[in-house]
C-alpha positions, 0 to 999 in steps of 0.5 A: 645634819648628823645626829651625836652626842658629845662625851666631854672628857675632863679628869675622867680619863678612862673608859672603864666606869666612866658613866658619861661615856658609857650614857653618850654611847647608848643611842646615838654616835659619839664625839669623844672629846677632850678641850685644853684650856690655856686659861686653866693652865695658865693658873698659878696653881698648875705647872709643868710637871701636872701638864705632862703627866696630863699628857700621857694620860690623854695619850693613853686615853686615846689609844683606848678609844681608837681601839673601840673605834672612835679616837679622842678628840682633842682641841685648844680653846674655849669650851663654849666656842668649840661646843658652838663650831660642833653645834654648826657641823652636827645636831648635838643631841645631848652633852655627857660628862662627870661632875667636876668640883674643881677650882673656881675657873671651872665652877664659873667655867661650867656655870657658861656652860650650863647657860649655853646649853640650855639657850641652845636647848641642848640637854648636859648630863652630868655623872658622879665622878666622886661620892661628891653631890651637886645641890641642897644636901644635909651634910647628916646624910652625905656619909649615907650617900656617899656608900650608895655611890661606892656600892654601885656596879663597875660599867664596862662597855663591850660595844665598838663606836661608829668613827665621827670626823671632826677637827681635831688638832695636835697636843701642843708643844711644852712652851704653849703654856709659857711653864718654868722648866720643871722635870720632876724627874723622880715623878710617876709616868701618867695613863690607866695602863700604869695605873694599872700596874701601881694599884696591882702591885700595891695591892700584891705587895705593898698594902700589907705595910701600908699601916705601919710605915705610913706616916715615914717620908721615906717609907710610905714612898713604897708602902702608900698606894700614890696612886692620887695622881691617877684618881686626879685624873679619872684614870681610875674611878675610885669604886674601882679600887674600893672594891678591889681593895675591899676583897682583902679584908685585912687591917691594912686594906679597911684603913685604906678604904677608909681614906678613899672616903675622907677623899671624897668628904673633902672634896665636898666642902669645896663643892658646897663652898667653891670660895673656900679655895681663896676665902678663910673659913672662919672670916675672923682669920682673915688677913692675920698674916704677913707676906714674906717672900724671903721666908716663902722662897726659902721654905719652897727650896728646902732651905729652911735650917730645918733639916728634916723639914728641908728633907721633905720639900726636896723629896716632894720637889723631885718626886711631886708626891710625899706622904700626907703628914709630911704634907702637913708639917709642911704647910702647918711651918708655913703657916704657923712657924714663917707667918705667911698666907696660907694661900701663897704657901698653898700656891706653891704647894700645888704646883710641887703636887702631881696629884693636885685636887682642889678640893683636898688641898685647899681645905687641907691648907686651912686645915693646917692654918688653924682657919676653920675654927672646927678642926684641932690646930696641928702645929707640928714640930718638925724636929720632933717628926724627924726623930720620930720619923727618920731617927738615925737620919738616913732620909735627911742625908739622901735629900740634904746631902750637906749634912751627910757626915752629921751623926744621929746625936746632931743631924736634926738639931746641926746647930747644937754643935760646939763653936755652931757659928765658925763651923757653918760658916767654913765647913758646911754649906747649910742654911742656918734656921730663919725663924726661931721654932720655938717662940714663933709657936708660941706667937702661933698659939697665942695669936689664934687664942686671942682671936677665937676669944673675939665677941661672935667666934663660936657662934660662926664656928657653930654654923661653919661646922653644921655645914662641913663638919664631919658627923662622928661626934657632936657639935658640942664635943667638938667646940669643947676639944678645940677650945681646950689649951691642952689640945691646942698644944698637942699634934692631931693629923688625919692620915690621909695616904692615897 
């Protein structure tokens, strides 16, 4: 029986700095592969427009590795089952993959795993993919940590690989997965060699408005990097473009870099509390919404009476990527505004998302629901954002073309034209606002005070923010902030444009 190791390939599609690939090749052959899970696929958060730019992503990925002599190996299935029919054909010396912190499904997915291996007496190495850490850690060191991940060298490897034969099967047709039919058609083409080629021209070219236009819906769609899709997918690790980034030394490319590490430190809480993708933070918000699937279908089209609000999820359905805080007033209307469960709104959301991570959005969603009790409530406005934002329109009018012969004076607030109600009615085909802005956030407000006055609240914040807390100011400032009714009342966001 031969002896290989398996370099399991997961959403680290590359060969350059992947450690687990650069390990498993160190003292025996390899098997490269790639394992489709149905299953996975199969979650409401996952879609067509992620399954095919995952696709050219393996398609690149395996180009790479049938340079260097070994194609990918990709098959269907279970990932115990098809570990078990190569532990029948070859003596597996060892398992290499990275650390995943995914969606529930892949913790419990890798927990079978880790039980396999080690009834099988078959040793699983894991590799950092992220500055993300797997067991008992302070959350006063991560930040420390974190650097020591980011500091280390890029891996290369020059080295050709003996071809192993195994069973491989074909990339299955677009209705294996039983998706709606969803184009994205403005959507970026997915591999490392486009990768590529968007990280150079952003730091060529684009970077250096990066700063200025990042909060515009339309003008981030050029001045952000939007290579979050392709960090997603491993097509490039982040050391990559952290240290090509940090040679610039300019304003725009620190605050650029410094999103590299709020990437990561979110990430870590779903890390250290996988749950927290379906189960509130605080446990003092649980169902306090109401669903409403009228609301929901209406916010996921974009016909919300909102015009820029509508704009933005038009943009974002086409496109499968807009900036963060347009993703946020998104979330913060849903959630805020139309009252519905921060999980169903989140559904939605992550199947627009190219670029889905788990750990990003699912702890962005509460975020932006006012259900971790250490974060500022960000209810925004989404009038005041398009004026901010879009003041002349020019964004709304390309995605909400009925209201293209809007002047500037009416195109945010339509329905303060004279003789509002004839006018819709038999001129413009345009949704009228479903929710009332204004006494909708005020129900908001006043629904989360109530509940933060409840007997025990504080005392679960404290020890929530103790474990996930960011460590730039103290517990007790913190507390002091968000129990403040002014800065309730005001817009807080983390900018966090990849």
């Amino acid at each position: 029986m031969d002896e290989i190791n398996i370099c399991w390939f997961k959403k680290d599609l590359r060969v350059v700095d992947n450690e687990a690939l650069y390990e498993s090749s160190k003292n025996y052959d390899i098997l490269p592969i790639y394992i489709l899970e149905k299953e996975k696929w199969q979650q409401p958060s996952h879609s067509f427009r992620q399954w095919q730019f995952c696709k050219e992503c393996l398609i690149d990925l395996r180009e790479d590795l049938y340079s260097m002599g070994q194609p990918l190996i990709v098959r269907i299935g279970d990932v115990i089952d098809i570990f078990e029919e190569i532990n029948k054909t070859f003596k597996i010396k060892g398992i290499y993959s990275h650390q995943e912190t995914g969606d529930y499904l892949s913790y419990k997915r890798d927990q079978r795993v880790r039980k396999w291996s080690k009834e099988n007496n078959i040793p699983w190495m894991e590799y950092l993919q992220f500055g993300v850490f797997r067991g008992s850690l302070k959350r006063d060191k991560w930040a420390k940590n974190n650097k020591k991940h980011f500091d280390k060298e890029i891996i290369k490897i020059s080295k050709n690989f003996k071809k192993v034969s195994f069973k491989e099967e074909y990339l299955p047709s677009d209705e294996f997965f039983d998706f709606e039919n969803d184009q994205c058609l403005g959507r970026c083409k997915g591999g490392r060699k486009e990768a590529l080629k968007r990280l150079n021209h952003f730091l060529n070219n684009e970077i250096y408005s990066y700063g200025k236009n990042i909060s515009s819906p339309a003008k981030s769609y050029f001045s952000c990097s939007r290579l979050s899709p392709y960090i997603t997918m491993g097509c490039l690790s982040l050391k990559e473009i952290f240290k090509k980034t940090k040679f610039l030394k300019t304003k725009d490319s620190k605050m650029f870099n410094s999103r590299l590490f709020w990437h990561c430190h979110f990430i870590q809480k779903l890390e250290t509390q996988p749950e927290l993708e379906f189960k509130e933070y605080h446990p003092y918000f649980e169902n306090i919404r109401v669903k409403n699937d009228y609301f929901l279908e209406a916010w996921s089209e974009g016909k919300t009476g909102y015009p820029f609000l509508d704009a933005c999820m038009r943009s974002l359905n086409h496109n499968g990527w807009i900036n963060f805080r347009m993703r946020a007033m998104l979330m913060s209307f849903a959630s805020y505004n139309l009252w519905i469960p921060w999980q169903e709104s989140g559904l939605k959301l992550a199947q627009k998302f190219i670029d889905y991570e788990p750990g990003i959005h699912w702890n962005q969603c509460q975020m932006q629901s006012g259900t971790t009790s250490i974060n500022t409530n960000r209810i925004y406005n989404p009038i005041k954002q398009g004026k901010d934002h879009d003041p002349k329109g020019t964004f709304i009018k390309e995605w909400v073309p009925e209201l293209k012969d809007f002047s500037e004076d009416l195109i945010h607030e339509p329905w303060l034209i004279k003789n509002f109600d004839n006018y819709y009615s038999y001129t413009v085909n345009y949704v009228k606002p479903i929710v009332d802005l204004k006494l909708s956030s005020i129900y908001a407000r006043r629904s989360l005070f109530q509940i933060s006055q409840k007997e025990g609240y504080w005392s679960i914040s404290k020890l929530i923010y103790e474990k996930h807390g960011s460590r730039k100011s103290t517990y007790k400032s913190k507390a002091k902030k968000i129990k403040n009714k002014k800065t309730l009342n005001k817009q807080f966001e983390l900018d966090l444009n990849l």
